[in-house]
C-alpha positions in Angstrom: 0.0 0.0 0.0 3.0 2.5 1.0 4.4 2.0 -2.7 0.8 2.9 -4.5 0.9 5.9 -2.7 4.2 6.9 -3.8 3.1 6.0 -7.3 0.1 8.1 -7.3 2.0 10.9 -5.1 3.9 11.4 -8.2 0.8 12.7 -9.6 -0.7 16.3 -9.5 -4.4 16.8 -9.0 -5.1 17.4 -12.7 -3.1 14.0 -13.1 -0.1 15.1 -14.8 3.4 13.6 -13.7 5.6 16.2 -11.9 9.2 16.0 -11.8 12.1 15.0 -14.2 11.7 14.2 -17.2 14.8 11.2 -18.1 14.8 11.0 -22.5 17.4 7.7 -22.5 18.9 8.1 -26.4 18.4 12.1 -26.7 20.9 11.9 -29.6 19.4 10.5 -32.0 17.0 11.3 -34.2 13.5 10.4 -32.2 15.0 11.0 -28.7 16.2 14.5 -29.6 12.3 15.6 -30.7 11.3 14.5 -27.3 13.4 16.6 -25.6 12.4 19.6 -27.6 8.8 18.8 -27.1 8.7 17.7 -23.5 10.9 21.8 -23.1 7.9 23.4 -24.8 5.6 22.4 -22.6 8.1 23.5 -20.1 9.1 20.1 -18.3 12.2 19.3 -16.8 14.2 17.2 -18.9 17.7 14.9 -18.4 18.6 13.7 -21.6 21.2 11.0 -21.6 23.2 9.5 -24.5 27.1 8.9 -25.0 27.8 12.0 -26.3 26.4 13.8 -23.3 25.3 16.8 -25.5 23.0 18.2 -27.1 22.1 17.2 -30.8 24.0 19.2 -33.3 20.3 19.7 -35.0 18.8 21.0 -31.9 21.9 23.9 -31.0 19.0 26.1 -33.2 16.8 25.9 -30.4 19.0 26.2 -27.3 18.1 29.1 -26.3 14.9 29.4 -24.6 12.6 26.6 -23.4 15.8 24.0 -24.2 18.5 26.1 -22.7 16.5 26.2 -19.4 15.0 23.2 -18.8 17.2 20.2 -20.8 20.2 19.2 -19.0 22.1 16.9 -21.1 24.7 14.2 -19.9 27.0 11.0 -20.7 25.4 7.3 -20.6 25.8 4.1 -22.4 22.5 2.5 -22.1 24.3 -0.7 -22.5 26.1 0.2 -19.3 23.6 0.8 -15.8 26.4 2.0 -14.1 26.6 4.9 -16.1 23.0 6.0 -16.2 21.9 4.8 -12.5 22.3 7.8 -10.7 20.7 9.9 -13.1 17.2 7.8 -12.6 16.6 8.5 -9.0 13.9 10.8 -8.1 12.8 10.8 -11.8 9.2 10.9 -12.9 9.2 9.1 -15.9 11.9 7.5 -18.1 11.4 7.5 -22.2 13.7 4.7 -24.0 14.3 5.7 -27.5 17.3 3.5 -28.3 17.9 0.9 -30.6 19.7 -0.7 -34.1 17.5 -0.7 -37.3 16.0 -3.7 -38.7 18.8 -4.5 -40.9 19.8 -8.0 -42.0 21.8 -9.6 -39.3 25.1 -10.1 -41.4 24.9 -6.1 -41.7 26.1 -6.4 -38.1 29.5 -7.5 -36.7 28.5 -9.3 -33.9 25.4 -11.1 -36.4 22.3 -11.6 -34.7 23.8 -11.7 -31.3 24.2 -7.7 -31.8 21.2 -7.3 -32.8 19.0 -8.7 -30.1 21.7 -6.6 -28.1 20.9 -3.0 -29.2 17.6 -3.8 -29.5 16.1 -6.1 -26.7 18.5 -6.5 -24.2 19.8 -3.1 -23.7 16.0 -1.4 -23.0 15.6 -4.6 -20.5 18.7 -3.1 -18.8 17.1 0.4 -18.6 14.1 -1.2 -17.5 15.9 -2.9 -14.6 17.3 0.3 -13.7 14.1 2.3 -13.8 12.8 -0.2 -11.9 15.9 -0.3 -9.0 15.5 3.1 -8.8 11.2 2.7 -8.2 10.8 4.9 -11.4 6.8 5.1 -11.5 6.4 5.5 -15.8 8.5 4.1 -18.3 7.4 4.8 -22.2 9.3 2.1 -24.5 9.2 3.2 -28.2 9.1 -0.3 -29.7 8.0 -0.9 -32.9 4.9 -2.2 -35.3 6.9 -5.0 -38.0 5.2 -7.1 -40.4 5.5 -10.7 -40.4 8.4 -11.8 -42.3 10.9 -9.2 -40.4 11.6 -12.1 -38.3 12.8 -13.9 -40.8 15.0 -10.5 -43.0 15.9 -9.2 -39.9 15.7 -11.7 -37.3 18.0 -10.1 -34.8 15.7 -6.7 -34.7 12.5 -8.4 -34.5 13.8 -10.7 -31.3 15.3 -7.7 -29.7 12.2 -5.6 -30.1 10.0 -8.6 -28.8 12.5 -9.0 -25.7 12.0 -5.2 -25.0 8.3 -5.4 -24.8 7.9 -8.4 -22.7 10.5 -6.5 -20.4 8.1 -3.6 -20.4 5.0 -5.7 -19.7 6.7 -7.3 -17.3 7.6 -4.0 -15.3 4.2 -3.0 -14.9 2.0 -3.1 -12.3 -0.4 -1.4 -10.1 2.1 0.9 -8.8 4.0 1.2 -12.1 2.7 2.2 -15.6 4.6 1.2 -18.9 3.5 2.8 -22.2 4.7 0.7 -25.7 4.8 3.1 -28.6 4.6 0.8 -31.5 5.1 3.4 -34.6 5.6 1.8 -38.6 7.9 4.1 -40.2 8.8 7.2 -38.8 9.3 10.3 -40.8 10.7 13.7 -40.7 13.9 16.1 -41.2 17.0 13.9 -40.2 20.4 15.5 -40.7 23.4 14.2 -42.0 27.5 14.3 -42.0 29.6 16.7 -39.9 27.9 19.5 -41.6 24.3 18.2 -40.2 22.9 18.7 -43.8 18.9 18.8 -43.7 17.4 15.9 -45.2 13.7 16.0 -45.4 12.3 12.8 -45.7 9.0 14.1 -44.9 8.8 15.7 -48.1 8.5 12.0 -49.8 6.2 10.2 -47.0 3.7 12.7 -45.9 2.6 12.8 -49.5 2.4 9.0 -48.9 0.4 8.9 -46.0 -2.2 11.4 -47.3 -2.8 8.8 -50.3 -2.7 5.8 -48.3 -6.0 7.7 -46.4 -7.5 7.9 -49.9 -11.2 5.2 -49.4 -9.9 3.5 -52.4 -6.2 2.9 -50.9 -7.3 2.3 -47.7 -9.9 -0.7 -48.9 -7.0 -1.8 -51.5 -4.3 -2.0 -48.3 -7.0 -3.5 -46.2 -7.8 -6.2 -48.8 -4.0 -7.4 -49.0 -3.6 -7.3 -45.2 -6.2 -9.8 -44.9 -5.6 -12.3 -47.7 -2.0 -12.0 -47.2 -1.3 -10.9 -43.7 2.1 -13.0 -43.9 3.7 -9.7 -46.4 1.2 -6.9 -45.8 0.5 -7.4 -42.5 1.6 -4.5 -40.6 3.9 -3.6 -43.5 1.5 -0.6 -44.7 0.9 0.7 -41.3 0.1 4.6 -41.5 3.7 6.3 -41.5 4.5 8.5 -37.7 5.5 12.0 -38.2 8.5 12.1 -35.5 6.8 15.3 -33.9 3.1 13.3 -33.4 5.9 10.1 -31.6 7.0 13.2 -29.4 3.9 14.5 -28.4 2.9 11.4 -28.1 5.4 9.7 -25.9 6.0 13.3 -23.9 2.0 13.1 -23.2 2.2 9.6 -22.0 4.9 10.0 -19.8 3.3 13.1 -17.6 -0.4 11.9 -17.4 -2.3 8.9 -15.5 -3.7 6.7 -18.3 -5.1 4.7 -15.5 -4.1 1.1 -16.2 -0.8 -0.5 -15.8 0.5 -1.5 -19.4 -0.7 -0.2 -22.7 0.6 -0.4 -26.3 0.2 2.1 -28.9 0.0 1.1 -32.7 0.7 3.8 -35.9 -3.0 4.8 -35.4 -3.4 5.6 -31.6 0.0 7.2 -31.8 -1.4 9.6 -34.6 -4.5 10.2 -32.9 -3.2 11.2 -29.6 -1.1 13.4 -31.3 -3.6 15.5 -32.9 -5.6 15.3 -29.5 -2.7 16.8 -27.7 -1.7 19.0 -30.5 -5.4 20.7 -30.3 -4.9 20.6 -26.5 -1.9 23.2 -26.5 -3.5 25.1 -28.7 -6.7 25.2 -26.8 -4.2 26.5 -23.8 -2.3 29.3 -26.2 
């Protein structure tokens, strides 16, 4: 009973999470958008990655909302002993690490590597989170058609491992959120020089056909009589700002239930709920 309170202590009357904000991975490309978002709604925010600094692609934006409330610092999230400290007295922990679903000879250490960066390594952050009585964690895992296990079987056991981890951290005085987005799009930068490249200019375009009636029943048609390839494969594409606000949104406010996976769809839909929230606010 004395730990349930401390869990729902953690929570303000209007049932948003107070306290710090820990973004594990706030290099890279998704990790980086949730420190930005989770500083415009004016949370505090550790972000932890091995670099220990802030994304070249974010310097833009340091002044402000990111200057004042993102602390950035080293940690291999491969490695507890670097990140432990950092998780005490957090609010909420976001896990936005990982290897992409490549084939596993792409990697040196094969498969083995694989399952590493993607399974076992958010298990050990989950371990962590839960030494240190964390009260939210927020995987983003990922939504994979059928025959990724066999391509890329590496990722897909890695990702599996990470969600039963999750699932298995929950409880009544702990709630775990699974992000499960398809693709994710938006402007990633590149090189040294951190050269803009807009993917979003190629799949938004995409996204707004595959909403067409006729596309949708077409895509609907092949997931059914051939679940095996199109299953999940043509999952509505994530816009790396609706993950944020997503993932930011879930890791401040009591969804009331101990475990809960998002697909492409929810994570869309929350978005746009959020997104109208703010502005509701402004």
């Amino acid at each position: 009973r004395h730990r349930l309170w401390h869990f729902q202590e953690a929570f303000s009357q209007s049932g948003t999470m107070a306290g710090r904000v820990v973004v594990m991975g706030s290099s890279g490309f998704i990790g980086g958008q949730m420190c930005k978002e989770a500083a415009t709604r004016g949370l505090s925010v550790l972000g932890l990655s091995r670099s220990g600094t802030m994304p070249p692609y974010l310097v833009s934006h340091s002044s402000g909302d990111m200057a004042s409330r993102v602390t950035f610092a080293k940690a291999d999230a491969g490695t507890p002993a670097t990140y432990t400290e950092h998780l005490q007295g957090a609010s909420a922990v976001i896990i936005s690490v990982g290897a992409p679903p490549l084939p596993n000879w792409f990697y040196a250490g094969g498969k083995a590597e694989s399952i590493k960066s993607n399974g076992t390594v958010c298990a050990q952050v989950i371990a962590a989170a839960s030494a240190a009585q964390v009260p939210r964690v927020v995987l983003v895992n990922a939504t994979m058609p059928a025959w990724l296990q066999t391509v890329s079987s590496g990722y897909a056991t890695g990702k599996l491992m990470a969600e039963a981890s999750a699932q298995h951290y929950a409880s009544p005085k702990t709630q775990v959120v699974c992000l499960k987005p398809g693709l994710v799009f938006g402007t990633r930068y590149a090189g040294e020089a951190q050269l803009p490249v807009p993917i979003g200019w190629v799949i938004a375009p995409l996204r707004l056909v595959l909403r067409l009636p006729v596309v949708d029943s077409a895509v609907d048609f092949l997931r059914t009589r051939l679940p095996y390839l199109f299953g999940n494969l043509l999952a509505e594409p994530v816009a790396v700002e609706e993950l944020a606000r997503t993932a930011i949104d879930m890791a401040t406010r009591d969804n009331g239930t101990p475990f809960v996976a998002l697909g492409p769809e929810e994570i869309i839909r929350r978005s746009h709920k959020q997104g109208l929230a703010n502005l509701t606010r402004t």
